[in-house]
Backbone as a chain_set.jsonl record, in Angstrom:
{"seq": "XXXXXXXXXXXXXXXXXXXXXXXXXXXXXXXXXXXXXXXXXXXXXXXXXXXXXXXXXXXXXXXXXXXXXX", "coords": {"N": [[0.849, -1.192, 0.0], [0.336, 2.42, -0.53], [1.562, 4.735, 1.56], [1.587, 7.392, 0.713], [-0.329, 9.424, 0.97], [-0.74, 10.508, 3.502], [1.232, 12.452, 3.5], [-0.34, 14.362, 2.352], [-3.184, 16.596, 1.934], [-5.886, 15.336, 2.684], [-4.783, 13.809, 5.14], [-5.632, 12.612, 7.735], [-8.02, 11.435, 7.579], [-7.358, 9.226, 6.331], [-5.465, 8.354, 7.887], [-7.268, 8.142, 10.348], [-8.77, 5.739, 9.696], [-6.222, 4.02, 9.379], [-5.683, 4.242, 12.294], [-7.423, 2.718, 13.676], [-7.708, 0.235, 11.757], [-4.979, -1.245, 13.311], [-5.603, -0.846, 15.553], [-4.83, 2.092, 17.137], [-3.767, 5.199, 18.129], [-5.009, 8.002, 16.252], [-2.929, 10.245, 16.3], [-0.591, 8.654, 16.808], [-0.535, 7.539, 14.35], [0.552, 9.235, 12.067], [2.567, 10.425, 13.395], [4.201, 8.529, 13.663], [4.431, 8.026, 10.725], [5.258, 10.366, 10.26], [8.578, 10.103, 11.257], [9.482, 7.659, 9.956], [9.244, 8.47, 7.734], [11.437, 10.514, 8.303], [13.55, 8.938, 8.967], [14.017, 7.627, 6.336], [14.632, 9.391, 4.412], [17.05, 10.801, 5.4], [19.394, 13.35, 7.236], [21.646, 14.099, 5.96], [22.096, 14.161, 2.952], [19.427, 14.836, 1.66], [16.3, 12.843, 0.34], [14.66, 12.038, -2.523], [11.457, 12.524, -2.116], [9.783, 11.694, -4.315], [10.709, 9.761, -6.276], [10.538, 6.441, -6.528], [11.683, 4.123, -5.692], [12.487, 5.083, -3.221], [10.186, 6.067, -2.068], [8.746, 3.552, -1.864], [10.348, 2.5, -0.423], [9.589, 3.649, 2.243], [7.373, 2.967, 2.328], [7.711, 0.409, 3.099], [9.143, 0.107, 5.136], [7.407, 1.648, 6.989], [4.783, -0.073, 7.055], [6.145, -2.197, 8.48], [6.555, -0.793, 11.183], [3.993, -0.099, 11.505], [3.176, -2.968, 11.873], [4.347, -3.607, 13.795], [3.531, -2.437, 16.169], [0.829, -3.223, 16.275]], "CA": [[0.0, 0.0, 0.0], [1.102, 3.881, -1.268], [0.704, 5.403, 1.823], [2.044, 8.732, 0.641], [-1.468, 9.994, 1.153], [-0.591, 10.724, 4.892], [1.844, 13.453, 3.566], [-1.157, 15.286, 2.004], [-4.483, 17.187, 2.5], [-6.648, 14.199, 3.31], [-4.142, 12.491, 5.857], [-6.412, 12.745, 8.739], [-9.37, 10.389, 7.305], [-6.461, 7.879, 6.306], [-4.991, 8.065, 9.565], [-8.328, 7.285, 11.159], [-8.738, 4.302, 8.873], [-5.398, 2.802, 9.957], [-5.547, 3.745, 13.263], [-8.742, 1.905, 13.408], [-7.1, -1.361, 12.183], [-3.994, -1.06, 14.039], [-5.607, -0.031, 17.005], [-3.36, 2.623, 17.576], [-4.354, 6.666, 17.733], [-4.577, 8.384, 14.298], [-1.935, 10.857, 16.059], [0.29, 7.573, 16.116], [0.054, 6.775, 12.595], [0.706, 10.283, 11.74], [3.78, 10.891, 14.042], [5.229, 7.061, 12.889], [4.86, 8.306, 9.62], [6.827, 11.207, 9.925], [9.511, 9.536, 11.89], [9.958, 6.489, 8.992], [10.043, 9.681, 6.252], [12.692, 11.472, 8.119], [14.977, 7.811, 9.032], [14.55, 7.002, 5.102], [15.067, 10.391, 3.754], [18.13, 11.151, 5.711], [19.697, 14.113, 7.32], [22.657, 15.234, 5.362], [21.195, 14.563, 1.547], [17.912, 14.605, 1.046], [16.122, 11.715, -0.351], [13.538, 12.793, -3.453], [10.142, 11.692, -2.109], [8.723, 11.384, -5.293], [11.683, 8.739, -6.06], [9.895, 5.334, -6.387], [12.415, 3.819, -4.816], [12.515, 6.513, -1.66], [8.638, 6.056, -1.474], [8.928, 2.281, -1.744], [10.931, 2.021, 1.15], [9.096, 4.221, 3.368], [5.939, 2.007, 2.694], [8.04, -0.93, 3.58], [9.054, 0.681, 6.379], [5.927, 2.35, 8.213], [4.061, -0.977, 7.464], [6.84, -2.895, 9.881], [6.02, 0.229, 12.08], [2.392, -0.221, 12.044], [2.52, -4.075, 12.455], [4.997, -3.606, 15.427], [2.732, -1.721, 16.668], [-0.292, -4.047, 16.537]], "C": [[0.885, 1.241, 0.0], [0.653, 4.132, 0.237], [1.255, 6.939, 2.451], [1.025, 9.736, 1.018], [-1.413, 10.709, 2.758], [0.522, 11.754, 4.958], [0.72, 14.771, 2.883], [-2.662, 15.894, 2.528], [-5.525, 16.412, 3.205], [-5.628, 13.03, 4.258], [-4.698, 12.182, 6.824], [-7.21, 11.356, 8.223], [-8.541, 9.035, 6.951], [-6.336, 7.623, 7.646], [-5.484, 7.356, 10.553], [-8.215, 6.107, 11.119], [-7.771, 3.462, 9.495], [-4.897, 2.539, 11.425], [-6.466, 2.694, 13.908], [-8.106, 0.097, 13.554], [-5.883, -1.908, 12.359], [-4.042, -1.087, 15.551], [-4.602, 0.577, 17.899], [-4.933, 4.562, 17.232], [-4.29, 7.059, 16.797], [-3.041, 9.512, 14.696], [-0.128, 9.627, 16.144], [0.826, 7.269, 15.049], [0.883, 8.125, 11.982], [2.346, 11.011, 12.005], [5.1, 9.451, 13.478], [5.532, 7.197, 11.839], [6.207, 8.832, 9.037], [8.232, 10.761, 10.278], [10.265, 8.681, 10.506], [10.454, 7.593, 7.961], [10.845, 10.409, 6.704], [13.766, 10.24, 8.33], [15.308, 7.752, 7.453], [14.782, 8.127, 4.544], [16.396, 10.95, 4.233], [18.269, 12.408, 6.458], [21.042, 15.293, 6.297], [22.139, 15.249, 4.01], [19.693, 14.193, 1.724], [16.973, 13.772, -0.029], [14.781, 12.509, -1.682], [12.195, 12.05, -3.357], [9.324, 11.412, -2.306], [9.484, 10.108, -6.213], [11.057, 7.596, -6.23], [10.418, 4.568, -5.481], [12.292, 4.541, -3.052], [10.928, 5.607, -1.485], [8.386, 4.449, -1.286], [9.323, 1.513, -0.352], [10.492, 2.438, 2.35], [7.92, 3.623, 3.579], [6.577, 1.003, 3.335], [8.1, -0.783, 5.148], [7.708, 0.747, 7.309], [4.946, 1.182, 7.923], [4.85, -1.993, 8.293], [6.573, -1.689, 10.898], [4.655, -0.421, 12.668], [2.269, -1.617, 12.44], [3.539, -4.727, 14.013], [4.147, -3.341, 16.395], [1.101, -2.507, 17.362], [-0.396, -4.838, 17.249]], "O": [[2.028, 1.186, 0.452], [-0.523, 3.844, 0.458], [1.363, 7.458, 3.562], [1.405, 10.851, 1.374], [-2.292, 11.54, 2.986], [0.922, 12.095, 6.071], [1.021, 15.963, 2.959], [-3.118, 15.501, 3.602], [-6.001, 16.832, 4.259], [-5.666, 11.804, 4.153], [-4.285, 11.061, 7.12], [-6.815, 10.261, 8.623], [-8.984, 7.924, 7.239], [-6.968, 6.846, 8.361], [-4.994, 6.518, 11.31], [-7.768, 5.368, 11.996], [-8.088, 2.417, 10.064], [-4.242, 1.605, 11.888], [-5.997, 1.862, 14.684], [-8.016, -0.747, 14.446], [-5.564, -2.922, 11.737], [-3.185, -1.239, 16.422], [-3.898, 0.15, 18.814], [-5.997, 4.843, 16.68], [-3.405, 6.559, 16.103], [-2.182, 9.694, 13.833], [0.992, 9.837, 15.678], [1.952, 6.91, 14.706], [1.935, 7.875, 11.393], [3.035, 11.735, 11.286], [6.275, 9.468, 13.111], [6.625, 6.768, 11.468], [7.177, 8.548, 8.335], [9.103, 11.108, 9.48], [11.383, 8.987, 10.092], [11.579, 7.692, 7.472], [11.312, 11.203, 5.887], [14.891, 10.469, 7.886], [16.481, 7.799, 7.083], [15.578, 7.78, 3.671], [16.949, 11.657, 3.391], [17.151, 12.919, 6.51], [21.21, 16.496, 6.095], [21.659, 16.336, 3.691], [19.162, 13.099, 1.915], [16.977, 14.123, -1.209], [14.168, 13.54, -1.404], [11.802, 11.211, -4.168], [8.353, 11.026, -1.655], [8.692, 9.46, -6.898], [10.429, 7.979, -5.243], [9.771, 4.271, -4.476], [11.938, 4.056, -1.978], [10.78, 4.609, -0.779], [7.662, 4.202, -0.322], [8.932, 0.585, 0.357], [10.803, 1.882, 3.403], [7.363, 3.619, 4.676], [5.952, 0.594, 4.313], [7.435, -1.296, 6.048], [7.241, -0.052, 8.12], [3.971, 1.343, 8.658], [4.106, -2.765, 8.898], [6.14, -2.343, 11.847], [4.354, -0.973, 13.727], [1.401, -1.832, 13.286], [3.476, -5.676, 14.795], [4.059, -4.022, 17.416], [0.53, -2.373, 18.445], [-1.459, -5.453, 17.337]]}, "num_chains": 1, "name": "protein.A"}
């Protein structure tokens, strides 16, 4: 699952959704998010997180997040 959607205007109603079946808070999913997109994007270069790759890995990522989590 893309779930770049949680960097844009409607991330809230996602959020719900997976805090829902996570059972986790939506400000959970929201804050895990950001966390996974700043480990895989880096500090000194900047990853391009339109990249397929980049965005690839941050799904891989934040779904071992979310099923840690569960």
């Amino acid at each position: 699952m893309d779930y770049s959607a949680l960097l844009g205007p409607d991330r809230y109603d996602l959020a719900v959704a997976l805090a829902a079946q996570y059972h986790l808070d939506p400000s959970q999913v929201l804050f895990g998010y950001l966390q996974v997109v700043s480990q895989v994007s880096g500090t000194d270069q900047q990853a391009d997180l339109k990249d397929p790759h980049v965005v690839q890995q941050i799904n891989t990522n934040f779904e071992h997040f979310l099923k840690r989590r569960h």
